[in-house]
N, C-alpha and C positions, 0 to 999 in steps of 0.2 A: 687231122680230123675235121668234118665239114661242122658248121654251125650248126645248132640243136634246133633241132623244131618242133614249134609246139602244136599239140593236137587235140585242141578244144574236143569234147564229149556232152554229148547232152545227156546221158545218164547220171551214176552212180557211180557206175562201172560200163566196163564194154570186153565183152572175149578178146584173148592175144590174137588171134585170127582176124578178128573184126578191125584192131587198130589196125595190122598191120595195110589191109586195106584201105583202111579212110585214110590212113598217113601218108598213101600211093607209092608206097616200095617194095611192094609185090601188087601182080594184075588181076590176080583170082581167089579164090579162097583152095584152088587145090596148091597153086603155090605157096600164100601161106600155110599150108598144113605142110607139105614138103621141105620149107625151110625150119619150121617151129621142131620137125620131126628128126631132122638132121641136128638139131643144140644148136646151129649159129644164133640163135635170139637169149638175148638176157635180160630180165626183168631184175631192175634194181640189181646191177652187176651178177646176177646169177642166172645160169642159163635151165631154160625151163623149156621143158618138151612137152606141155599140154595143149594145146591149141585152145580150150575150153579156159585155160587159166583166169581168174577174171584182174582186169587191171583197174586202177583208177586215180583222180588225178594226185599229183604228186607223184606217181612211179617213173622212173624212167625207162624207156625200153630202148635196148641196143641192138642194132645188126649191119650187117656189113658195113660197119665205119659212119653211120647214121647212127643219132643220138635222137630217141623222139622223147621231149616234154609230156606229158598227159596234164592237159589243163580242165577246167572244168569250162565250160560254154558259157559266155555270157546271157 
């Protein structure tokens, strides 16, 4: 498993769709909706098929063997 990375957010919160793009592991937002939409993503070990889902820091989000931290922005 590769090292975890973390993904400062300048909100609150940010859509599963939205990280998956600012975290640069998917290139669009119709790819994240096609992976979100498939279950390979898990939010806090669970896999979650919303795109809309809202996340925030302290979640962790999983997909293909990336671990992404959700930190808050300094």
């Amino acid at each position: 498993m590769s090292t975890p990375i973390e993904v400062p957010i300048r909100d609150e919160t940010i859509r599963l769709g939205q990280l998956l793009k600012l975290a640069g592991v998917v290139d669009d937002g119709a790819m994240a909706r096609e992976v979100i939409e498939r279950g390979v993503v898990a939010v806090n070990g669970e896999i979650d098929t919303r795109r809309g889902r809202q996340v925030r820091p302290g979640d962790v989000v999983t997909f293909e063997g990336e671990t992404l931290h959700i930190t808050a922005a300094p």
